[in-house]
Backbone bond lengths (Angstrom), bond angles and torsions (degrees), N, CA, C in turn:
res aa  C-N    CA-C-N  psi(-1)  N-CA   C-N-CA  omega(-1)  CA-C   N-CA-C  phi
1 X - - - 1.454 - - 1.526 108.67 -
2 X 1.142 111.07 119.87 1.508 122.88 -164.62 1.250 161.93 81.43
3 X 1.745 76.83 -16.92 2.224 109.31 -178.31 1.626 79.67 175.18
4 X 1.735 92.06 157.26 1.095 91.64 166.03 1.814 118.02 -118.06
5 X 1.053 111.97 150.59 1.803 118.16 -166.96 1.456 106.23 -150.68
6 X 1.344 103.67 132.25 1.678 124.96 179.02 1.801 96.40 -116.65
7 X 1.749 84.31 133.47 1.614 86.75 165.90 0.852 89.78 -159.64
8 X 1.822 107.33 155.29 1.309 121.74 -166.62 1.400 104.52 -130.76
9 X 1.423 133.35 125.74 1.886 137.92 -141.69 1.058 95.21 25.41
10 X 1.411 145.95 62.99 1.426 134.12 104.18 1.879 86.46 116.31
11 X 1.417 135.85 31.36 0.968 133.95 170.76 1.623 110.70 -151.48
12 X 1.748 100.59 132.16 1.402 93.12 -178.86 1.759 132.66 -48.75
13 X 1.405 108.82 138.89 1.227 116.14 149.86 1.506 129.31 14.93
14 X 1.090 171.26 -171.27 1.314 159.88 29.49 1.510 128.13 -44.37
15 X 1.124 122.44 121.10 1.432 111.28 -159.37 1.894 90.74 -119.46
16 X 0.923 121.89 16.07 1.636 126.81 -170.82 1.387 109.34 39.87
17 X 1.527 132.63 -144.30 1.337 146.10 -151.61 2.083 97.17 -92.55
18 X 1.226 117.56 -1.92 1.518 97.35 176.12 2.066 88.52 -170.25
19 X 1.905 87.77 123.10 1.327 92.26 -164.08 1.830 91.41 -75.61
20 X 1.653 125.52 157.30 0.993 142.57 -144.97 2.251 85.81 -115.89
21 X 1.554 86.49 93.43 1.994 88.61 -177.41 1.532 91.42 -61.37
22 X 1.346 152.53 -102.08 1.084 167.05 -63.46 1.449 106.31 -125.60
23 X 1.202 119.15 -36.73 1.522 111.33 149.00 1.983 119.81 -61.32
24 X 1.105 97.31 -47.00 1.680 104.78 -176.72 1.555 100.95 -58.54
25 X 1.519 100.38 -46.93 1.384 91.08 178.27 1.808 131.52 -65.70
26 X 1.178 87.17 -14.13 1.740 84.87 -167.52 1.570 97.17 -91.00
27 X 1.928 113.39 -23.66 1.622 95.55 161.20 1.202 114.78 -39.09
28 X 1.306 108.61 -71.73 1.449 131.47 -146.02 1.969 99.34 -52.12
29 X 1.037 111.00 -43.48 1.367 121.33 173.95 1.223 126.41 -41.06
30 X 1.709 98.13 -58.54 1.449 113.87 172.38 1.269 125.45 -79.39
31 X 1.347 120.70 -17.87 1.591 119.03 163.24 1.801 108.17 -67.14
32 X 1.284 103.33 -41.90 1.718 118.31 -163.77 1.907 78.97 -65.42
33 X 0.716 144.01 -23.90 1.330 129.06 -161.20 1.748 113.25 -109.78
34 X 1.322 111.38 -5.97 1.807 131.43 171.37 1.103 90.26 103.35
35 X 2.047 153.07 15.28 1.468 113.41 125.98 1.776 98.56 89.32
36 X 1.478 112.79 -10.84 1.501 116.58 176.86 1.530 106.95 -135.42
37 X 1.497 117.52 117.61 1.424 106.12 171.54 1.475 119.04 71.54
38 X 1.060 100.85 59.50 1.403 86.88 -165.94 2.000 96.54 -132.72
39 X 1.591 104.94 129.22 1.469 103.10 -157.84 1.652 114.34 -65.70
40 X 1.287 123.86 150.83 1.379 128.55 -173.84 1.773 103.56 -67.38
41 X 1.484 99.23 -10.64 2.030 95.24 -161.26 1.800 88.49 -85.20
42 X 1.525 121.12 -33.27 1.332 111.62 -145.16 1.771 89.80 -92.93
43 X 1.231 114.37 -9.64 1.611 118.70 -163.27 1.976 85.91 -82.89
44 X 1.383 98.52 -52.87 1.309 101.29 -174.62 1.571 137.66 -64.10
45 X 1.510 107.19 -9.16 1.411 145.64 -150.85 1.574 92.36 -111.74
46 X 1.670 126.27 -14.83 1.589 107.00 -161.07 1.934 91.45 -127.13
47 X 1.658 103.49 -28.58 1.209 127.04 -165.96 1.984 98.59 -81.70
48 X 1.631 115.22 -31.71 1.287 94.90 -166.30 1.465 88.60 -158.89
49 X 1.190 116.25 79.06 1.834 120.14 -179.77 1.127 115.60 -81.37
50 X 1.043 123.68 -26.64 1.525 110.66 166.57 1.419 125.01 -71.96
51 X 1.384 109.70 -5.86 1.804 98.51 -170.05 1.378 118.32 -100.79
52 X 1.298 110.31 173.01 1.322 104.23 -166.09 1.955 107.41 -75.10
53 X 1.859 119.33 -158.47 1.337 85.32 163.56 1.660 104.41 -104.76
54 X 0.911 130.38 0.45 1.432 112.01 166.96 1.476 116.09 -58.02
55 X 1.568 122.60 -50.03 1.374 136.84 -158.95 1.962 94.50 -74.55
56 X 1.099 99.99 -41.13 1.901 109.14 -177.63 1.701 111.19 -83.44
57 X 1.147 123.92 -12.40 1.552 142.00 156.79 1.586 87.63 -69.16
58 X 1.016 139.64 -89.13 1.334 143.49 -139.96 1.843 106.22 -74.60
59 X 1.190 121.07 -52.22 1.609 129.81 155.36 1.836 101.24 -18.41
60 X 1.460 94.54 -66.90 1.390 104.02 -144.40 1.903 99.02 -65.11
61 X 1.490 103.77 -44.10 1.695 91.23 -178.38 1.329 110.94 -66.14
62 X 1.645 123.23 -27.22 1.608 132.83 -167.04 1.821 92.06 -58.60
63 X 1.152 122.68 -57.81 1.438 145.75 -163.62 2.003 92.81 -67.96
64 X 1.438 108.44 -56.88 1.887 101.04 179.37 1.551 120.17 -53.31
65 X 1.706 88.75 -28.71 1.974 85.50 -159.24 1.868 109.86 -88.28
66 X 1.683 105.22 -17.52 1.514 121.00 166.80 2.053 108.34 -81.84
67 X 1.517 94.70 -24.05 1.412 71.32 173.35 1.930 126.30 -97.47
68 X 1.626 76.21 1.36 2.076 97.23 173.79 1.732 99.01 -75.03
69 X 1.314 129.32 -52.50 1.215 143.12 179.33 1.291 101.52 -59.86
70 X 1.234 135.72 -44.27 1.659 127.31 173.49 1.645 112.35 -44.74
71 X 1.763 95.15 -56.61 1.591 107.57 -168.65 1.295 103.84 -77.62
72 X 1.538 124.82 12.58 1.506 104.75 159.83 2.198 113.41 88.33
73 X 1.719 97.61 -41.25 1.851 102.32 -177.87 1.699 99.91 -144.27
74 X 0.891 95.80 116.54 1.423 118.31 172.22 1.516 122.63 -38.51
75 X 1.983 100.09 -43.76 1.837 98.45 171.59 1.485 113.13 -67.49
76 X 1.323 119.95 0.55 1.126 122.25 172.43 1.706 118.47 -38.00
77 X 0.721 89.13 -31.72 1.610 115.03 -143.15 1.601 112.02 -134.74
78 X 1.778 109.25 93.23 1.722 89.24 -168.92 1.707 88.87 -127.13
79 X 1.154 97.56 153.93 1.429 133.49 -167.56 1.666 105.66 -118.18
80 X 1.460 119.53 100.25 1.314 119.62 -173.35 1.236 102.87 -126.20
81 X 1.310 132.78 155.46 1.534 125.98 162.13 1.451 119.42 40.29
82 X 1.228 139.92 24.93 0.994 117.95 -146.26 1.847 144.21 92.35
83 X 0.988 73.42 -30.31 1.489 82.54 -168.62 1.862 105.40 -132.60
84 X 1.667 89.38 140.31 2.092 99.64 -163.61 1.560 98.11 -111.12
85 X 1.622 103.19 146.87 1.311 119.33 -161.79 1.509 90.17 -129.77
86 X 1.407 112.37 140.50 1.814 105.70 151.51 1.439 106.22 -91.56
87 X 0.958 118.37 134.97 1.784 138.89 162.42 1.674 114.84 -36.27
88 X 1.314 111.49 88.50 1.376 97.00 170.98 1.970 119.84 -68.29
89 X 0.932 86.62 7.07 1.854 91.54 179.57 1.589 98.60 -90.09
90 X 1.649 113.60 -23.19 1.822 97.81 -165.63 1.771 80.46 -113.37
91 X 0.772 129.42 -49.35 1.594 142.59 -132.90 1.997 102.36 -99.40
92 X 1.601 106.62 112.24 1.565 101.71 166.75 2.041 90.97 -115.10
93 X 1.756 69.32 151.97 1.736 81.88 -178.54 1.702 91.78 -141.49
94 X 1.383 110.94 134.94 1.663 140.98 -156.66 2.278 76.70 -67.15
95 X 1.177 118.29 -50.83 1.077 102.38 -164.73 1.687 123.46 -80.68
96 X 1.166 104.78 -13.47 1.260 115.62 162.50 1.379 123.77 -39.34
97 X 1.743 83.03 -69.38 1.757 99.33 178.47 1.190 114.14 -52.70
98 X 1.350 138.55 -48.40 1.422 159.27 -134.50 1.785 66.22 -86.76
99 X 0.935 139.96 -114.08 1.027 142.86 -132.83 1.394 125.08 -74.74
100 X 1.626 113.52 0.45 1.091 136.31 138.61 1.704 117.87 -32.39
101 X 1.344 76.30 -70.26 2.382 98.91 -175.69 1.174 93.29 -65.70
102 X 1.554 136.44 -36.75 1.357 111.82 -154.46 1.783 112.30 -84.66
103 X 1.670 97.63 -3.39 1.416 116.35 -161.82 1.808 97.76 -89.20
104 X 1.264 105.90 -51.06 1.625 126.13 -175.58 1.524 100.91 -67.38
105 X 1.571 121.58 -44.22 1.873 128.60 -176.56 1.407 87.81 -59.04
106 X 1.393 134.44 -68.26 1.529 134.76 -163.38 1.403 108.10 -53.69
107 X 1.424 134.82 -33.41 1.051 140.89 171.42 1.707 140.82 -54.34
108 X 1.203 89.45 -39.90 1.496 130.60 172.39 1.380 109.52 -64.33
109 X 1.433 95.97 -63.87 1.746 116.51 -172.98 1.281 111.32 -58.07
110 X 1.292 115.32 -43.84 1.750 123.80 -173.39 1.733 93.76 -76.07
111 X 1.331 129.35 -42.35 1.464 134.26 -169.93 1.377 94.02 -70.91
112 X 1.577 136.81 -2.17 1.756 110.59 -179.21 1.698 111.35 91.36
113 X 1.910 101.69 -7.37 1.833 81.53 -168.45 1.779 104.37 -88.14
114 X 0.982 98.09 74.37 1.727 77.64 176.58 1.450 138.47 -25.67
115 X 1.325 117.32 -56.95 1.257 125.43 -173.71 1.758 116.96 -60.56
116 X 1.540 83.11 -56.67 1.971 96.68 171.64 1.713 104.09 -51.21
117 X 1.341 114.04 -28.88 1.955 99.98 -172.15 1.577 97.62 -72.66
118 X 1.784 107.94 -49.68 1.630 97.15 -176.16 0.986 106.24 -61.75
119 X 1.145 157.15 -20.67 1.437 145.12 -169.90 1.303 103.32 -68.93
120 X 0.980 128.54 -65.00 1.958 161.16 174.07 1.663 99.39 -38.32
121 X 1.388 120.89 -51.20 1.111 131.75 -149.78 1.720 91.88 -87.78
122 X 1.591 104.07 -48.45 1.775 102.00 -172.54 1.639 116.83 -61.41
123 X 1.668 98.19 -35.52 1.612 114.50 163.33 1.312 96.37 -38.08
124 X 1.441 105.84 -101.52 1.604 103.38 -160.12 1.624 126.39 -33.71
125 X 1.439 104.30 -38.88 1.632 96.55 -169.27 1.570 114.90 -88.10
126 X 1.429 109.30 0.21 1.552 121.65 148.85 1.559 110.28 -53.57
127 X 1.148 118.95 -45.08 1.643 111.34 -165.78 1.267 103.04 -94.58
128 X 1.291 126.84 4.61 1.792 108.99 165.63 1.379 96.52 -96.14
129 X 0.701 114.09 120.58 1.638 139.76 154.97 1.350 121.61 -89.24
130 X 1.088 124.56 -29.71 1.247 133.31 -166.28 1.650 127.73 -154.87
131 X 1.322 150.18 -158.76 1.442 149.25 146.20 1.822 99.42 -89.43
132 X 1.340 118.33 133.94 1.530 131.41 -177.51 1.910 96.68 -55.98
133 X 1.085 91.96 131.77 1.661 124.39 167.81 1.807 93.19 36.38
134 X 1.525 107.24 67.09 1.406 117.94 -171.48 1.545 103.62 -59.82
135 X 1.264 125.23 -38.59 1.856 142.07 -171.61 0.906 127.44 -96.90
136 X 1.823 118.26 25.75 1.293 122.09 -167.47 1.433 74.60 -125.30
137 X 1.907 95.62 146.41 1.279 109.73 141.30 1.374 130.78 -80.72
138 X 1.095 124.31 64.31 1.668 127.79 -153.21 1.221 90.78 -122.30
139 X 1.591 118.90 127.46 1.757 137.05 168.12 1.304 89.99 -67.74
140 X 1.851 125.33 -56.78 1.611 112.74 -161.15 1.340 121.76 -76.79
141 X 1.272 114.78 25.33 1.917 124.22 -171.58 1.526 83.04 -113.14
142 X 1.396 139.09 -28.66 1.772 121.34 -164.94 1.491 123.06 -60.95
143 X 1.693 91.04 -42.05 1.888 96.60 174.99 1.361 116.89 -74.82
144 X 1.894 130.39 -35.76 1.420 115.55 166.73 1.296 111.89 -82.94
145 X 1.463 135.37 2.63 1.407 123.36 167.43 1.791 114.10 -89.37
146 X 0.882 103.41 -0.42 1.536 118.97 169.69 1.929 118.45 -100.26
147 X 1.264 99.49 -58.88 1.629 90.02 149.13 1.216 124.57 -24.19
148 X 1.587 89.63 -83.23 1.911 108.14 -164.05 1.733 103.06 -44.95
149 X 1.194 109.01 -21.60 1.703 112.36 -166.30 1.062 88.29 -70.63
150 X 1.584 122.23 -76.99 1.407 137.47 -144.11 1.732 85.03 -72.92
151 X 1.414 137.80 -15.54 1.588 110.16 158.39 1.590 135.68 -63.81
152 X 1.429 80.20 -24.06 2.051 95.25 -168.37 1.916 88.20 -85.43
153 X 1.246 123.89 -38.99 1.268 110.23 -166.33 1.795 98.78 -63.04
154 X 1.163 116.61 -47.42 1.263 116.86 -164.19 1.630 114.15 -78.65
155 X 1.241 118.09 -6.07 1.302 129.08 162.60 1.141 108.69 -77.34
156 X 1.489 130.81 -59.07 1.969 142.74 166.81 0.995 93.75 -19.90
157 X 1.739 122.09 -45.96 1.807 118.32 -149.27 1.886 99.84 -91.02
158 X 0.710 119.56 -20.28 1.417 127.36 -159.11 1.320 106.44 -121.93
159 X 1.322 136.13 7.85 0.996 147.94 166.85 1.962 109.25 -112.75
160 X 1.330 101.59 -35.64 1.405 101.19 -173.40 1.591 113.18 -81.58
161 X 1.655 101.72 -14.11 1.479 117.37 165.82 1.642 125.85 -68.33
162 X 1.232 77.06 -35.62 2.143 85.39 174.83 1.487 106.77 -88.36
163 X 1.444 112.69 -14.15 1.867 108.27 170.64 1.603 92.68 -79.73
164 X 1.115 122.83 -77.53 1.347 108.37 166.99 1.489 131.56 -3.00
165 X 1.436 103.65 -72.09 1.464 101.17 -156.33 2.046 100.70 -80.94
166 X 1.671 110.28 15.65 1.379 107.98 -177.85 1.528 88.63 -128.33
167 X 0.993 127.20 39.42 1.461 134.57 -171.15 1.664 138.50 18.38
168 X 1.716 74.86 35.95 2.060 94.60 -169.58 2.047 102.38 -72.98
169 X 1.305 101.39 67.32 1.632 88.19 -170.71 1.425 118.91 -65.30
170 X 1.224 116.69 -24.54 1.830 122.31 172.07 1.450 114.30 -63.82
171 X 1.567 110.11 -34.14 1.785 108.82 169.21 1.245 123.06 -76.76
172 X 1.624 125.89 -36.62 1.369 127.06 164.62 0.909 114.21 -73.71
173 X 1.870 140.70 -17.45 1.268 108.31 -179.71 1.944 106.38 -91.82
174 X 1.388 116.73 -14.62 1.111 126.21 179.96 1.732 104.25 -64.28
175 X 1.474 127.41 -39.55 1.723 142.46 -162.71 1.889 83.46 -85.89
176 X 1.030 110.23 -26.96 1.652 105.32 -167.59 1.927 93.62 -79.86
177 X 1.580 112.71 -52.25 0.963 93.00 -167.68 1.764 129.05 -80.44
178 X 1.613 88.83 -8.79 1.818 110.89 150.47 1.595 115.74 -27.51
179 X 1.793 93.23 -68.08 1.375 118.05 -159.55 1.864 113.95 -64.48
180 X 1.436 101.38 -16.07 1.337 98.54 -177.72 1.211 115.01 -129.35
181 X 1.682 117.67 17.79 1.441 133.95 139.99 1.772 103.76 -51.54
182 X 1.255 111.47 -47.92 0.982 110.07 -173.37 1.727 132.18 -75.44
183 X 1.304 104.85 -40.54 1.181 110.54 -177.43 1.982 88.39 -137.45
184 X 1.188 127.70 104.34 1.370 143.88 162.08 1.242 117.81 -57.48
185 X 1.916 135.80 -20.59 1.266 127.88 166.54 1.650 124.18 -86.69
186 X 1.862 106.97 -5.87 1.317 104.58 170.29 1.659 135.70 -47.28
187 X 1.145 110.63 89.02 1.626 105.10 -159.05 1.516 104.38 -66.51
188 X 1.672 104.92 -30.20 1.238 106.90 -169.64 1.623 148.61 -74.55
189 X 1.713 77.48 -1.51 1.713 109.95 -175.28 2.143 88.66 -125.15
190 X 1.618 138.05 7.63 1.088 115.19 138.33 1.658 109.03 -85.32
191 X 0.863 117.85 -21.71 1.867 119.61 172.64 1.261 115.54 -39.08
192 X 1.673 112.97 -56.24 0.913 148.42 -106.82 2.321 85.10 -126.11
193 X 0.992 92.32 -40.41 1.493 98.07 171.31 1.456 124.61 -89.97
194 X 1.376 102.31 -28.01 1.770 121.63 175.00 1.389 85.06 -64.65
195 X 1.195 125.69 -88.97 2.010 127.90 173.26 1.463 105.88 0.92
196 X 1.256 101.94 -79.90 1.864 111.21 -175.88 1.400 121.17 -29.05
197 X 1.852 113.61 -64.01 0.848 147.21 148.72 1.552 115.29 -19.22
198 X 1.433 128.92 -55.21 1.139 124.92 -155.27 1.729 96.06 -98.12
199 X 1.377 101.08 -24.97 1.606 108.88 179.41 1.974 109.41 -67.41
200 X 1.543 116.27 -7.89 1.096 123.18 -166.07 0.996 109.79 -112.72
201 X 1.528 113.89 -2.71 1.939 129.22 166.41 1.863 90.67 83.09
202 X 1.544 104.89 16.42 1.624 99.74 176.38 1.351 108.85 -84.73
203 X 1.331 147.56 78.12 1.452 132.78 -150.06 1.947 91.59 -107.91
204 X 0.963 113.89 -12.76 1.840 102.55 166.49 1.148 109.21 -73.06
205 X 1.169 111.16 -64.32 1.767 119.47 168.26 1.257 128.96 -29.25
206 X 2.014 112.49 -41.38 1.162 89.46 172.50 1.703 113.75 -91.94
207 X 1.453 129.03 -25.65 1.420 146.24 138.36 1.683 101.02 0.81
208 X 1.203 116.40 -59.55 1.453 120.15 177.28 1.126 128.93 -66.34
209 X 1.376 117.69 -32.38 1.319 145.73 174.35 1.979 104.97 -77.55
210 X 1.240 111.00 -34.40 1.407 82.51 173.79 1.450 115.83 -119.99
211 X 1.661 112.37 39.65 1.481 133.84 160.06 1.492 101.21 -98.96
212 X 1.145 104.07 -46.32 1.911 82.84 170.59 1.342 122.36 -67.32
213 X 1.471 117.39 -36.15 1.743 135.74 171.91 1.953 72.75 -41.25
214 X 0.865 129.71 -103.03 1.463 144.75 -134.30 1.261 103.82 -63.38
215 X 1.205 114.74 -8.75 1.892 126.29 171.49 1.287 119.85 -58.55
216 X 1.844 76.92 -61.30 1.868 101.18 -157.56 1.556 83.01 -76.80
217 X 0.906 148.11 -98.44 1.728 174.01 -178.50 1.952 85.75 4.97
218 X 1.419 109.45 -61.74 1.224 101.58 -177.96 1.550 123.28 -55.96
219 X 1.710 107.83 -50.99 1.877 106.54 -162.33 1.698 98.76 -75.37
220 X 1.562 115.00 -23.76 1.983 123.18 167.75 0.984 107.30 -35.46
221 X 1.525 90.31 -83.79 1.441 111.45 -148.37 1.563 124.21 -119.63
222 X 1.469 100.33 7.82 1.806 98.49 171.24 1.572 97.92 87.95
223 X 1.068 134.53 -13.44 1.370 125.00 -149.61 1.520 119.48 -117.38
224 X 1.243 147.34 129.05 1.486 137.33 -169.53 1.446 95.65 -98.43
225 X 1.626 115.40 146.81 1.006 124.77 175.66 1.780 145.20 -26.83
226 X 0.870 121.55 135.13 2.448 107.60 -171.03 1.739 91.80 -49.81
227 X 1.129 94.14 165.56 1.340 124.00 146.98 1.782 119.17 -24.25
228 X 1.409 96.54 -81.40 0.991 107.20 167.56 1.468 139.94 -37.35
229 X 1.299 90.84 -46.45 1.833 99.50 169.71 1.476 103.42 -91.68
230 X 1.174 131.34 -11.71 1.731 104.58 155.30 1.762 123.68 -72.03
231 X 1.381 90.79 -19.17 1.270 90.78 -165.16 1.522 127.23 -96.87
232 X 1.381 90.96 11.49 1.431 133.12 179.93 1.873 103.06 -84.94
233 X 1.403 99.03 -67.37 1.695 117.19 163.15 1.598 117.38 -52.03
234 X 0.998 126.01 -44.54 1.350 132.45 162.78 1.230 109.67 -42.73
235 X 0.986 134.33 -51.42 1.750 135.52 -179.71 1.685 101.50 -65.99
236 X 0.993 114.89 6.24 1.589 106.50 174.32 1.324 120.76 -101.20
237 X 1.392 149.37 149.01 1.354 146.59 -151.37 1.408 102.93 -86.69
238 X 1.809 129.78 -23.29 0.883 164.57 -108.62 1.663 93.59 -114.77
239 X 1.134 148.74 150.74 1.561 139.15 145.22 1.128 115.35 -60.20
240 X 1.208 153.44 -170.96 1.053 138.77 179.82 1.648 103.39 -144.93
């Protein structure tokens, strides 16, 4: 999430005088693909399309056994049936977790525990840092880098609700303006900050907040703000 970095006991990589593409790449592949089970034909099929399958049979272990030697332990890395797993016993991956917490925060939240979801919830949105494998040209990073997005957005939202409903308005409007660092067409988290804002007797602030709502929304997408978010602005003394 954000760059990508290998370390092995908790210190980067060494890759000596010529970094090794084809191992890195077939990480990157196999995480982009959930990192569990994942078949040797389709790893080999994205990693080396032109070859035949003898020549892409042989690539693919040349590429497993340099990228076992990267990670230092071999169970790293298991090869069953066909199909390669990373080791959750040797192997942490930033997106795992992330969606670990975001699985256990939702859990919580629906169970009534408030506190345990923010806890869960601040976890996870600590570890996005970024959009997943932002600098790769990788086709198989588009569908989990779109996920992982649409997880952190929907955590912002459900997290900025329990700052809310405990009247932390400096933390939700700060997670709000997190939330639309990230994705700038969320109308529903500028709504959602104009609210905060207006609850803080800040009524320019939020006034400002839904001139950019009506900025971005317009030069995007052609479109002036819902209902809702005018009518949000309307409650302000302000013209709009």
């Amino acid at each position: 999430l954000g760059r990508f970095g290998l370390l092995v006991d908790d210190r980067p990589v060494e890759y000596g005088r010529k970094v090794q593409q084809k191992p890195l790449a077939l990480l990157k592949a196999l995480v982009a693909l959930g990192g569990r089970n994942v078949p040797e034909a389709r790893l080999s099929e994205f990693l080396w399309p032109d070859a035949d399958g003898d020549l892409a049979y042989q690539s693919f272990n040349v590429a497993l056994f340099r990228l076992r030697k990267l990670l230092g332990k071999e169970e790293a890395l298991v090869l069953r049936e066909g199909r390669l797993s990373l080791s959750k016993q040797h192997c942490w991956i930033d997106v795992w977790a992330f969606a670990s917490f975001l699985g256990k925060a939702e859990k919580a939240r629906k169970e009534g525990k408030e506190q345990e979801a923010i806890r869960l919830f601040e976890k996870a949105l600590s570890l996005y840092i970024g959009p997943f494998l932002p600098f790769e040209e990788l086709p198989l990073a588009v569908s989990p880098r779109e996920k992982l997005r649409g997880g952190f957005l929907k955590a912002v939202a459900h997290l900025g609700r329990l700052y809310e409903e405990g009247e932390r308005w400096e933390d939700a409007i700060s997670l709000y303006g997190k939330g639309l660092e990230v994705d700038d067409l969320a109308e529903e988290l500028y709504r959602r900050l104009m609210a905060c804002h207006i609850r803080r007797g800040q009524e320019s602030e939020a006034l400002s907040v839904y001139r950019r709502c009506r900025r971005t929304l317009s030069s995007v997408l052609g479109v002036d703000p819902s209902a809702e978010t005018q009518a949000v602005a309307s409650s302000l003394r302000y013209p709009t």
